[in-house]
C-alpha distance (Angstrom), angle and dihedral (degrees) to the residues before:
residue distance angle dihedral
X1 . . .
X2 3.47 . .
X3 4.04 104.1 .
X4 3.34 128.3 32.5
X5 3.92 96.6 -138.9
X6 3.99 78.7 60.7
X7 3.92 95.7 69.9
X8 3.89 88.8 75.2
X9 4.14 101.3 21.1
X10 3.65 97.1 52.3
X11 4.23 112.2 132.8
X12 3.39 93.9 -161.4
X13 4.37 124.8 64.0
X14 3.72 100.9 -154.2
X15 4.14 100.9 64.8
X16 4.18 87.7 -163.9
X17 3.50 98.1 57.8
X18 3.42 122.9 124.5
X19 4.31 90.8 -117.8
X20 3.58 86.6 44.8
X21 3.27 92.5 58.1
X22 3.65 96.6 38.9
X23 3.71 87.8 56.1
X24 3.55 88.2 56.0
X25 3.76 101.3 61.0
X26 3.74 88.0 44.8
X27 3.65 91.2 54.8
X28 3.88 83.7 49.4
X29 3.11 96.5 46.6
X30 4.05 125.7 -100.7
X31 3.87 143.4 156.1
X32 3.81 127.6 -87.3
X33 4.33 81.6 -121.0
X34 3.64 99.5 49.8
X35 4.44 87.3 42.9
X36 3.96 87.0 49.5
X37 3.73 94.0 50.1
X38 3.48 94.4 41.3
X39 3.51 87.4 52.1
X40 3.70 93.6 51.3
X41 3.91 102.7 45.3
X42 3.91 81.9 57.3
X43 3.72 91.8 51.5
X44 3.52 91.0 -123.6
X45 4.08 130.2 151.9
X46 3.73 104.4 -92.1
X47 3.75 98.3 -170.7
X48 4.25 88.4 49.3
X49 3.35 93.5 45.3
X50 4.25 90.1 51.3
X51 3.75 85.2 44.7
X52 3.58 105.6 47.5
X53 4.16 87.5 43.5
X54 4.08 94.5 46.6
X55 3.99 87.1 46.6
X56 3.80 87.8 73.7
X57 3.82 87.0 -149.5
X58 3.74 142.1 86.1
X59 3.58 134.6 143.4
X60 3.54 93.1 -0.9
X61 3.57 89.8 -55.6
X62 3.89 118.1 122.1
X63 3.87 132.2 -166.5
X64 3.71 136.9 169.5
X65 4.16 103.9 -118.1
X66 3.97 111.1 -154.1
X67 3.45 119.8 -155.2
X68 3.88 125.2 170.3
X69 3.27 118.5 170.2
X70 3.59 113.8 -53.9
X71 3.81 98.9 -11.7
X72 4.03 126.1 75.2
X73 3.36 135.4 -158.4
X74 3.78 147.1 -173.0
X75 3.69 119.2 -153.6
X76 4.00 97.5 -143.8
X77 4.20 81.1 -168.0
X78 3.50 94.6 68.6
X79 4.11 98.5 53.0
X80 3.39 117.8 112.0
């Protein structure tokens, strides 16, 4: 896991899943073309994974998902 504050925070059970992981480089910090192909070379749902991350909630976990442009960003502050 990439944070510590994630051991305890993290919205999603399984820690190897492909969202988990997603959510991971958005919390470190990626672009929306690197996430999509990502995404895609896993085989994954791009449109679910973009929905479930721009929801800001899961699990009864919330976040605030920034996303300017091409870049994206989750504020790992503001989970909870």
């Amino acid at each position: 896991m990439a944070h510590k504050l994630l051991e305890t925070n993290m919205p999603f059970k399984q820690k190897n899943s492909l969202i988990a992981r997603a959510f991971v480089m958005c919390i470190e910090g990626t672009t929306r073309i690197k996430l999509k192909r990502f995404i895609e070379r896993e085989s994954g749902n791009v449109q679910r994974i973009f929905r479930v991350l721009r929801s800001g909630e899961y699990n009864e976990k919330k976040w605030k998902f920034d996303e300017d442009g091409r870049n994206i960003k989750i504020d790992i502050n503001r989970i909870r």
